[in-house]
Backbone as a chain_set.jsonl record, in Angstrom:
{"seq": "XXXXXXXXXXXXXXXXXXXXXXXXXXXXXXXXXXXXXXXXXXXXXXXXXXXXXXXXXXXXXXXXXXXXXXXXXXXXXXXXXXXXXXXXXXXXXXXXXXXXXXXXXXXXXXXXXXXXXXXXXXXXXXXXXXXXXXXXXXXXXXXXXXXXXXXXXXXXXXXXXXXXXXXXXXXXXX", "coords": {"N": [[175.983, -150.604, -19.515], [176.217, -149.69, -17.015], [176.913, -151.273, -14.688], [179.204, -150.803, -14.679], [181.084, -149.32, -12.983], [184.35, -148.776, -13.361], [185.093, -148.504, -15.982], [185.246, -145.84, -16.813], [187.857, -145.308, -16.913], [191.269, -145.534, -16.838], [192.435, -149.237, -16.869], [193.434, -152.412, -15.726], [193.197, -155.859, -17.339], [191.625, -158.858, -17.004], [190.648, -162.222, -18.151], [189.818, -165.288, -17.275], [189.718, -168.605, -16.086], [189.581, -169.467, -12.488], [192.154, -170.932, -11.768], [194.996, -172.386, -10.184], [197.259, -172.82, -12.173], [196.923, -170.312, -13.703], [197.961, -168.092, -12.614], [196.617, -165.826, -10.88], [197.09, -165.461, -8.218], [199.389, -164.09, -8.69], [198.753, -162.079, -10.534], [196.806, -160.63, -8.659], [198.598, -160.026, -6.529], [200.04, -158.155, -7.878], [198.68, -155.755, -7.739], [198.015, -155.421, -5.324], [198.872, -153.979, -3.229], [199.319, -150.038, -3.22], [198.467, -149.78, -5.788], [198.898, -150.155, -9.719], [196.84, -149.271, -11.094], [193.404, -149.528, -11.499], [192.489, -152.842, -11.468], [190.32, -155.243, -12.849], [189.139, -158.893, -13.527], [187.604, -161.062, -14.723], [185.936, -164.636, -14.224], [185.711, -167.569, -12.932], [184.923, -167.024, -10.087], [183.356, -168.797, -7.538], [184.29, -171.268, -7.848], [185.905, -173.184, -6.773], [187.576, -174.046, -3.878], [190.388, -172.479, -3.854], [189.688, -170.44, -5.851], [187.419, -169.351, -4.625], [188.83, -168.702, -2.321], [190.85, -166.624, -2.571], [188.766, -164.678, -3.911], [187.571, -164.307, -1.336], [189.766, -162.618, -0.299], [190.378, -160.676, -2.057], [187.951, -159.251, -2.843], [187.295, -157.586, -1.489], [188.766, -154.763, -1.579], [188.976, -151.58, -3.061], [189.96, -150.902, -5.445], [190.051, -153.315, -6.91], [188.384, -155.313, -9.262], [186.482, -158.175, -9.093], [184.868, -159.654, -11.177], [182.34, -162.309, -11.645], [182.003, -165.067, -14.074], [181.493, -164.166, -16.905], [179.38, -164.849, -19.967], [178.14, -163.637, -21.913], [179.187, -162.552, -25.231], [179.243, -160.423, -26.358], [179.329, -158.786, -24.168], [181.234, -158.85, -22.293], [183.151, -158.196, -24.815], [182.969, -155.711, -24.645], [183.727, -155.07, -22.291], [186.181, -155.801, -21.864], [187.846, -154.581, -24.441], [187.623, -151.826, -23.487], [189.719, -151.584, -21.67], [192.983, -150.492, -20.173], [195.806, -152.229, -20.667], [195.791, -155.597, -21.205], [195.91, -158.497, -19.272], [197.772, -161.788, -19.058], [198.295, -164.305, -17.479], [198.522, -167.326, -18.017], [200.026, -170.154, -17.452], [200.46, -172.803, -18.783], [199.108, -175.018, -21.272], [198.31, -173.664, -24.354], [198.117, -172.199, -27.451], [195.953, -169.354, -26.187], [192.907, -168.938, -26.482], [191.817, -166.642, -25.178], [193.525, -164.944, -25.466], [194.25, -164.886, -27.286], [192.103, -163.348, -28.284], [192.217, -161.129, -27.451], [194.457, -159.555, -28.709], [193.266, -159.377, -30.978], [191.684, -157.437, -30.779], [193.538, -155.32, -30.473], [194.654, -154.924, -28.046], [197.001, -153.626, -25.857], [199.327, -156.683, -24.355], [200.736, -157.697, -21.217], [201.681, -160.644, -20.58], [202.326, -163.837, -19.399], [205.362, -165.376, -18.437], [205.925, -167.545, -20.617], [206.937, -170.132, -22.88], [205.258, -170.604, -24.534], [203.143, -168.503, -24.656], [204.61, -166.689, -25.379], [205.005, -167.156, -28.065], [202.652, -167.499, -29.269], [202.666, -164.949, -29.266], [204.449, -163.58, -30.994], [206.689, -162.768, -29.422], [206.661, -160.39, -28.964], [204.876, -159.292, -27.231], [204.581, -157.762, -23.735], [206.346, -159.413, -21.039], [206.111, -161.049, -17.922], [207.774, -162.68, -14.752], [206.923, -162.494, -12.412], [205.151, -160.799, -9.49], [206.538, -158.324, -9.26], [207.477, -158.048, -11.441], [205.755, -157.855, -13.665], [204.023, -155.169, -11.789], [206.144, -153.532, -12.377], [206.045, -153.316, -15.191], [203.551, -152.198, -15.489], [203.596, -149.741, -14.54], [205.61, -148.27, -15.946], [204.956, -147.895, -18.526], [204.022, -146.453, -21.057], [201.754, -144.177, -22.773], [202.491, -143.644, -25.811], [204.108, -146.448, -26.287], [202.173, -148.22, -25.406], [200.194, -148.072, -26.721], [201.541, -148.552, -29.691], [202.533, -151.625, -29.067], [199.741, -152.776, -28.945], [198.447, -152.4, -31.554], [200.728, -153.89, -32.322], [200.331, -156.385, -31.473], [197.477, -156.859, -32.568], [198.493, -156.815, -35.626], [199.927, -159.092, -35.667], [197.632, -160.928, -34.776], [196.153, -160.762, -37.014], [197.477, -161.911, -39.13], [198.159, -164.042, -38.252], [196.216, -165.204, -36.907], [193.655, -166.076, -38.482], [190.241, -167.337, -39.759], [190.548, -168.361, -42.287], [193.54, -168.528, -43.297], [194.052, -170.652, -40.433], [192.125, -172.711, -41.644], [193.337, -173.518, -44.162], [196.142, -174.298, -43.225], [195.041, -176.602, -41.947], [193.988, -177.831, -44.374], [196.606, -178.294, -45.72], [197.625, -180.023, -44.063], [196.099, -182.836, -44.281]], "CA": [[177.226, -150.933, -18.825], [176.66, -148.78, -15.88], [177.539, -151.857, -13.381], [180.747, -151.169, -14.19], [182.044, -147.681, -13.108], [185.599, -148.442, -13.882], [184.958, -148.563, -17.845], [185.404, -144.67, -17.221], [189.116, -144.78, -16.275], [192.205, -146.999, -17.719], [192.356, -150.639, -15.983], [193.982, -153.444, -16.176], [191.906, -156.644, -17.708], [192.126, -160.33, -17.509], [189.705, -162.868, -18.02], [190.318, -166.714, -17.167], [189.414, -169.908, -15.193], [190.359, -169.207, -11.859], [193.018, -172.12, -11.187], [196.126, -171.554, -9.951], [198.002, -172.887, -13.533], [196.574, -168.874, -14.541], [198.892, -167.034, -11.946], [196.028, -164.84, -10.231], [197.464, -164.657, -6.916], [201.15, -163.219, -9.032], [197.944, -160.516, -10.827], [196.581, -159.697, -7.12], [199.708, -159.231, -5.614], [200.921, -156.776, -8.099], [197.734, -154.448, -7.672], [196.871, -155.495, -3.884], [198.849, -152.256, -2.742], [199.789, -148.926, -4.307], [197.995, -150.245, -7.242], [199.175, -149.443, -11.123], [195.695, -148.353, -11.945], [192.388, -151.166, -11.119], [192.536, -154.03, -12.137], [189.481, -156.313, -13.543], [189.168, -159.516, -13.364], [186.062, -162.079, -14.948], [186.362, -165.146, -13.889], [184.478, -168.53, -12.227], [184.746, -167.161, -8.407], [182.97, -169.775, -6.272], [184.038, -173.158, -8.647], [186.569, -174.121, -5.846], [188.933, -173.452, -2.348], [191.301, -171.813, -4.676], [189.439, -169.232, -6.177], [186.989, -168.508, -3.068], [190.176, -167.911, -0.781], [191.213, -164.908, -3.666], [187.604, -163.675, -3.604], [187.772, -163.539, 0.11], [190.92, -161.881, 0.616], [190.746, -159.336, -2.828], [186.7, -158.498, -3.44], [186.873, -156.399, -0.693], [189.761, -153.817, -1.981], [188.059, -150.957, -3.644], [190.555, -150.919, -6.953], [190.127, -154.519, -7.8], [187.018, -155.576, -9.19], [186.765, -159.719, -9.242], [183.532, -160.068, -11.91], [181.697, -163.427, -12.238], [182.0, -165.27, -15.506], [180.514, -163.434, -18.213], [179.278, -165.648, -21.106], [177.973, -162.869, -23.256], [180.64, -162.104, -25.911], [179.637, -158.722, -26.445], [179.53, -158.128, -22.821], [183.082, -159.061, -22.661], [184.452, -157.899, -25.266], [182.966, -154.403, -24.427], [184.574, -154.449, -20.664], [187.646, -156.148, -22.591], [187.794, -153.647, -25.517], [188.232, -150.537, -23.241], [190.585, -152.051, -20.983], [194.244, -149.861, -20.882], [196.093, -153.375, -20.683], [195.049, -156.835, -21.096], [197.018, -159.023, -18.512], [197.556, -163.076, -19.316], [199.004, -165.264, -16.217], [198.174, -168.353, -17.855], [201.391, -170.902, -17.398], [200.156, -173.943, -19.7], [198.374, -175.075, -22.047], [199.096, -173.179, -25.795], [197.708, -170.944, -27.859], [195.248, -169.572, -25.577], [191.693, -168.311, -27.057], [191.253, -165.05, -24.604], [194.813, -163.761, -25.339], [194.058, -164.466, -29.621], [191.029, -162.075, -28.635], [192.552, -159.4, -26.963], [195.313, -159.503, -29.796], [192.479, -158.777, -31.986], [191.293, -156.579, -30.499], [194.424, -154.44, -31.238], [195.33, -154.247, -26.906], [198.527, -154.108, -24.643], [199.438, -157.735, -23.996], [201.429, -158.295, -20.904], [201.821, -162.278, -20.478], [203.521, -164.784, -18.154], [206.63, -165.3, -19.751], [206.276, -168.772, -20.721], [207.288, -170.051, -24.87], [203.822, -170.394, -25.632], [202.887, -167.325, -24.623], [205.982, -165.897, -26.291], [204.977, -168.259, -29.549], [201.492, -166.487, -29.691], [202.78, -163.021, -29.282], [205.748, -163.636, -31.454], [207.729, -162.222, -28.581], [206.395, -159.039, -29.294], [204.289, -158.481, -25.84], [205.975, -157.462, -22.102], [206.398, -160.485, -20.3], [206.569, -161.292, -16.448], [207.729, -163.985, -13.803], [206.254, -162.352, -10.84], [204.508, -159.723, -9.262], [207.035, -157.327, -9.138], [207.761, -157.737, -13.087], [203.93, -157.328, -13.763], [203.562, -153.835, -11.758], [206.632, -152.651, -13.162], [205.049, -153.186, -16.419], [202.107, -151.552, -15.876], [204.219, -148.311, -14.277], [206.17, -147.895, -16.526], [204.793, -148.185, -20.022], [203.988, -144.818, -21.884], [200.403, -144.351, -23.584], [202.736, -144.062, -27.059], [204.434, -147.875, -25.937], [201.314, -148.574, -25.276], [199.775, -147.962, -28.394], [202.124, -148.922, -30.591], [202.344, -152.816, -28.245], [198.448, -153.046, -29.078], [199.252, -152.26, -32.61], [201.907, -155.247, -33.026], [199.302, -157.235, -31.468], [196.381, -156.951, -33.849], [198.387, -156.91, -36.621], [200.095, -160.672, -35.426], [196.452, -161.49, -34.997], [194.964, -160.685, -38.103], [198.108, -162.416, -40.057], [198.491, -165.41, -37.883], [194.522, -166.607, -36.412], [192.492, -165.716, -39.287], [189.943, -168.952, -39.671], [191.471, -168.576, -43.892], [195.156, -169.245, -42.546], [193.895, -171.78, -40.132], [191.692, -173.949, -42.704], [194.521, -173.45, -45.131], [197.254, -175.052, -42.715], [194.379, -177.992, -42.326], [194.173, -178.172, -45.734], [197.49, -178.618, -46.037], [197.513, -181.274, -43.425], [195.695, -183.484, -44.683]], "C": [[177.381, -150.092, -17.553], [176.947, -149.398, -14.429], [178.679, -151.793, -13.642], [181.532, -149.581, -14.334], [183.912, -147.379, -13.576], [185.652, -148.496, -15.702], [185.367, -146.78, -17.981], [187.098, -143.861, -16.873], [190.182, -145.701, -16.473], [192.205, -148.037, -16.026], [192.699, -151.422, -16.603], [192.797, -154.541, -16.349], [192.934, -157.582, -17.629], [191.372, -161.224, -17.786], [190.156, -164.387, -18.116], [189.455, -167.338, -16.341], [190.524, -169.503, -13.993], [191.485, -170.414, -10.828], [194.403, -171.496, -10.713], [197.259, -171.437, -10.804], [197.741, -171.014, -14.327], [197.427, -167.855, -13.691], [198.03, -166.055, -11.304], [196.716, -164.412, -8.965], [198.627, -163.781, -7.215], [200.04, -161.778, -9.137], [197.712, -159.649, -9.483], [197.029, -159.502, -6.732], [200.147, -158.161, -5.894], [199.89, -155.742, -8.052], [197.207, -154.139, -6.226], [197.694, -153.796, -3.314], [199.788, -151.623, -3.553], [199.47, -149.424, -6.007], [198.741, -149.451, -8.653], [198.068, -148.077, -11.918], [194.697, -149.928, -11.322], [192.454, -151.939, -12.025], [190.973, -154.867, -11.852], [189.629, -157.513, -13.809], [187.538, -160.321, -13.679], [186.593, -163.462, -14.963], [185.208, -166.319, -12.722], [185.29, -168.129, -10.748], [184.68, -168.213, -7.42], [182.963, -171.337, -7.225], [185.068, -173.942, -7.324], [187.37, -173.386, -5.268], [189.341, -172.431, -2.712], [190.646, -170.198, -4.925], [188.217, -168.325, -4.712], [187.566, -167.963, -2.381], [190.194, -166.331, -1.746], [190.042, -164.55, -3.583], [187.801, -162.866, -2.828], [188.411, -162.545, 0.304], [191.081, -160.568, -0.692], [189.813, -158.361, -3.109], [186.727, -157.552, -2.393], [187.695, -154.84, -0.801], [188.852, -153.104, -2.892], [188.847, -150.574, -5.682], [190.912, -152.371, -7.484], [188.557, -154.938, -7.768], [187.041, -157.299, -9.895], [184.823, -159.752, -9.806], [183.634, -161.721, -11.978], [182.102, -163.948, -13.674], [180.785, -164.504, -16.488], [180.237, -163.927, -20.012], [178.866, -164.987, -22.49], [179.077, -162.371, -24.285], [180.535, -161.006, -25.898], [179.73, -157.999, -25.461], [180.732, -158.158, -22.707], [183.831, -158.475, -23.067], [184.075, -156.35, -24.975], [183.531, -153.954, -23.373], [186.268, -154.69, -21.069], [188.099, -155.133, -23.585], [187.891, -152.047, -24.607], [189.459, -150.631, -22.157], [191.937, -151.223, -21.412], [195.743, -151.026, -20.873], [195.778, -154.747, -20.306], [196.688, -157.542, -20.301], [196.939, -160.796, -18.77], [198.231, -163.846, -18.169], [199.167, -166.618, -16.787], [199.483, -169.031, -18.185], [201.261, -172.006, -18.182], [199.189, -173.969, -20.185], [198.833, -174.791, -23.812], [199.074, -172.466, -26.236], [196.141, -170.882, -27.326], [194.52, -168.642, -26.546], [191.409, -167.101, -26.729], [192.813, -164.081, -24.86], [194.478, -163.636, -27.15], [192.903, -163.477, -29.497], [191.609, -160.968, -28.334], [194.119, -158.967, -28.143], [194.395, -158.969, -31.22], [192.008, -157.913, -31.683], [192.518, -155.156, -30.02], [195.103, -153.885, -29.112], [196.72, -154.582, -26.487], [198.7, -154.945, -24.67], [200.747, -157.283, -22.718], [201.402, -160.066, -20.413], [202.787, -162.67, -19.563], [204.652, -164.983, -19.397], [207.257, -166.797, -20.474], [206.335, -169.19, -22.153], [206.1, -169.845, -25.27], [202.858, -169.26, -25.703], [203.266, -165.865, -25.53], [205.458, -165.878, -27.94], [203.502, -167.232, -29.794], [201.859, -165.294, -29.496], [204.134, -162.48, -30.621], [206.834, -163.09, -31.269], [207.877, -160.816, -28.879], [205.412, -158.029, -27.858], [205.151, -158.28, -24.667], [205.695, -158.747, -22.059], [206.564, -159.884, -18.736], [206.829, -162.665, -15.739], [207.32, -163.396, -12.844], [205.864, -160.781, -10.524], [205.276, -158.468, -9.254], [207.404, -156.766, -10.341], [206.603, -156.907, -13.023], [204.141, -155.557, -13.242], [204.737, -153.214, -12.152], [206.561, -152.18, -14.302], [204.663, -152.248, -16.27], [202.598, -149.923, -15.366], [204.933, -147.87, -15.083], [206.025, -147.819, -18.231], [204.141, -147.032, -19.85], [202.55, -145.099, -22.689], [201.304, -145.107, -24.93], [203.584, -145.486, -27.046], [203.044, -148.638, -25.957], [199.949, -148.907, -26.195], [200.522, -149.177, -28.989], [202.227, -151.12, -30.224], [200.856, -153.269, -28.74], [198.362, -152.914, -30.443], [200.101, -153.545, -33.216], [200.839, -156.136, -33.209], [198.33, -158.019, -32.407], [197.093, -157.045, -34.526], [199.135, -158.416, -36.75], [199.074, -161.127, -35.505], [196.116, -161.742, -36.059], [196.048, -161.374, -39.112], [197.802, -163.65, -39.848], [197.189, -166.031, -37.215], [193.345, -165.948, -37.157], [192.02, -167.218, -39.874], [190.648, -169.234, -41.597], [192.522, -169.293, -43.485], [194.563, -170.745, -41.724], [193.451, -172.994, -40.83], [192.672, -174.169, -44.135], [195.674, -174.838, -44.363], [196.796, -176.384, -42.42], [194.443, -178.41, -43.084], [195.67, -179.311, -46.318], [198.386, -180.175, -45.367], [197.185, -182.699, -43.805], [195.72, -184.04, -46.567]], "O": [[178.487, -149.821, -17.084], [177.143, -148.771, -13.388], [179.45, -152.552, -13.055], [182.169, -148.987, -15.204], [184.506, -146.36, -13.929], [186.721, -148.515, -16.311], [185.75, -146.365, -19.074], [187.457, -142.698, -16.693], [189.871, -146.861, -16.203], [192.072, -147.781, -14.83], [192.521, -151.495, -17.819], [191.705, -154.405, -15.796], [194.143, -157.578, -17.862], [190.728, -160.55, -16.982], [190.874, -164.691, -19.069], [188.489, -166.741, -15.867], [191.726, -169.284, -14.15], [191.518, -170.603, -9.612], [194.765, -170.331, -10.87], [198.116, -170.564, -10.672], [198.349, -170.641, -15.33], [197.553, -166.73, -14.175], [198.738, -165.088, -11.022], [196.903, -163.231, -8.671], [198.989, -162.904, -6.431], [200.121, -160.782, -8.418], [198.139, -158.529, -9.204], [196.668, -158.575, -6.007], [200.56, -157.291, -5.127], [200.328, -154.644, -8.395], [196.445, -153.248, -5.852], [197.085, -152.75, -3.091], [200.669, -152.091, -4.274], [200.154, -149.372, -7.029], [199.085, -148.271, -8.585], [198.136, -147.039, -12.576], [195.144, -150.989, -10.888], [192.475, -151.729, -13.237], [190.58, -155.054, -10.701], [190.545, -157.553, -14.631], [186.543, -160.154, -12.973], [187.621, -163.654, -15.613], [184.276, -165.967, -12.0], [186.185, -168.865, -10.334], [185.58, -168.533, -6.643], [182.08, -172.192, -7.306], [184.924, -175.126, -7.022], [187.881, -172.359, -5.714], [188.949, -171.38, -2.203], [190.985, -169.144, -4.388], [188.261, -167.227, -4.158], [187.236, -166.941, -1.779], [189.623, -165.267, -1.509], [190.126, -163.603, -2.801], [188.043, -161.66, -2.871], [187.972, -161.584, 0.937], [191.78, -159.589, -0.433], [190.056, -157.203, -3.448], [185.997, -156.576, -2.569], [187.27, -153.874, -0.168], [188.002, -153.749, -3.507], [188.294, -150.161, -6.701], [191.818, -152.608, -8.282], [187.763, -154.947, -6.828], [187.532, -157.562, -10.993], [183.839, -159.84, -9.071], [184.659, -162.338, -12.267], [182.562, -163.096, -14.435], [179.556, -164.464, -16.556], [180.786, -163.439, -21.0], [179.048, -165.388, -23.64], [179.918, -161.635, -23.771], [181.47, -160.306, -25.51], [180.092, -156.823, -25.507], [181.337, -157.194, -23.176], [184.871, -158.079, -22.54], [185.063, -155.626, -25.098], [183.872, -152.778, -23.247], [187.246, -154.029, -20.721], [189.242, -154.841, -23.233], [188.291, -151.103, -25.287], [190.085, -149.603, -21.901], [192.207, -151.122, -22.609], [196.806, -150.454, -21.114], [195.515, -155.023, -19.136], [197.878, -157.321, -20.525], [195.774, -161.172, -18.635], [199.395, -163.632, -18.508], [199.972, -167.297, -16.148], [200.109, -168.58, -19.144], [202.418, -172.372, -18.383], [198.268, -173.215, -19.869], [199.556, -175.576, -24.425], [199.858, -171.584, -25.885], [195.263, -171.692, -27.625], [195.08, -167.807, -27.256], [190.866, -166.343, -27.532], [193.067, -162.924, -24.527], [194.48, -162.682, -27.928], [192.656, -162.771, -30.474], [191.48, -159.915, -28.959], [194.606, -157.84, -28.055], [194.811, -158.345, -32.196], [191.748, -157.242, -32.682], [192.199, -154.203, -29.309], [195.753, -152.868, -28.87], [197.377, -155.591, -26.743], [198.003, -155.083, -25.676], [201.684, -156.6, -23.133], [200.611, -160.19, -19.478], [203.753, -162.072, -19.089], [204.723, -164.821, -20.615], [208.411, -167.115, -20.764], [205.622, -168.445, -22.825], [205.791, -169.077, -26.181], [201.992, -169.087, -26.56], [202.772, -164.837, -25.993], [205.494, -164.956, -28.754], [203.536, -166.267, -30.557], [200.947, -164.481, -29.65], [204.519, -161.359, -30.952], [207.735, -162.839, -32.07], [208.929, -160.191, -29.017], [205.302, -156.829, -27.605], [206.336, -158.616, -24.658], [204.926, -159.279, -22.86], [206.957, -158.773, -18.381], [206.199, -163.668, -16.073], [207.403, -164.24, -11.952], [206.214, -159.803, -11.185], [204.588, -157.447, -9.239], [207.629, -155.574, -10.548], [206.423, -155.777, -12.569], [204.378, -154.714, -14.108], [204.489, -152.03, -12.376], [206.851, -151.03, -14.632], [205.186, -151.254, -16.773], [201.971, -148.963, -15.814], [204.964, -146.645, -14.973], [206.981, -147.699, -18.997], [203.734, -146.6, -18.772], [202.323, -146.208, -23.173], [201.219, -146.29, -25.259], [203.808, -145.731, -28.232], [202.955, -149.69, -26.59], [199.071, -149.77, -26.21], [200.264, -150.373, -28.86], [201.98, -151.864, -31.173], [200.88, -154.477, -28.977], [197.908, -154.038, -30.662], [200.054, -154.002, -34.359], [200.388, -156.604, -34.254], [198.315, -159.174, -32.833], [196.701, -158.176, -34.814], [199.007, -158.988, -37.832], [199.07, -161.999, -36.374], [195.731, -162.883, -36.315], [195.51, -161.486, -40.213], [197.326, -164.403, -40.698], [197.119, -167.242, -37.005], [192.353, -165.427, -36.648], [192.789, -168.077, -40.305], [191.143, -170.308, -41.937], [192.496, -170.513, -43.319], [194.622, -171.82, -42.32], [194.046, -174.07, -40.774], [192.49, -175.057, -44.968], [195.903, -175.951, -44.836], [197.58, -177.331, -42.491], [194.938, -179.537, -43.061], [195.774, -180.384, -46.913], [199.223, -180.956, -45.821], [197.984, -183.619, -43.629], [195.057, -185.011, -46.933]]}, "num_chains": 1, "name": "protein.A"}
């Protein structure tokens, strides 16, 4: 892991499809100056306009680091897994797959502040509507908040998206 020198210093994490339904430009605004701490970012770069323009205008800042997609899981979850808050933007959709990981993986959640976001966290993570929420977040939360937030997390995870529970509530479906 030594392409990635920030693994040795807390950072914010996110990992998504870079559309604009995920809120990146709200993430880059709240770190583009007087940053919280760096922010991380994996993510399809050059799939379209959208995310090229944000390349352009953020890869060059020396406390944001805009990674490529990274398909390895354990690569992932090892840049994800030391991360000092996992950040979610994403505005639709449902229960999203990269926020049920980082919930398992026992981190921070802050999230866009939208129900389904809410609905998977069971209104137990920060929320934000805009960049100015977001870095107040990230300034103001306390290691022991910070903990204890990563803490709720995992233990919502491991009640509510364990594949048991899920093939159970199929079960019961049918």
């Amino acid at each position: 892991m030594d392409d990635y020198p920030f693994l040795n210093q807390p950072y914010a994490f996110a990992v998504c499809r870079i559309e604009p339904e995920n809120n990146l430009q709200m993430l880059l605004s709240a770190f583009e100056e007087n940053p919280p701490m760096p922010l991380v970012i994996v993510g399809n770069w050059q799939h379209n306009e959208y995310s090229r323009t944000l390349f352009e205008k953020y890869s060059k800042l020396p406390h944001i680091h805009l990674l490529d997609a990274i398909y390895d899981q354990q690569k992932l979850n090892a840049i994800r897994a030391k991360c000092t808050l996992y950040l979610h933007g994403h505005s639709c959709g449902g229960t999203n797959p990269s926020l049920v990981e980082a919930m398992y993986l026992g981190l921070a959640v802050i999230a866009y502040g939208v129900n389904f976001n809410r609905e998977t966290t069971e209104n137990q993570a920060l929320y934000f509507a805009d960049a100015a929420e977001l870095k107040a977040h990230c300034l103001q939360i306390t290691e022991v908040d910070r903990i204890a937030l990563g803490e709720r997390m995992k233990a919502i995870a491991t009640r509510r998206y364990s594949w048991q529970r899920i093939s159970d509530c199929y079960a019961k479906l049918f």
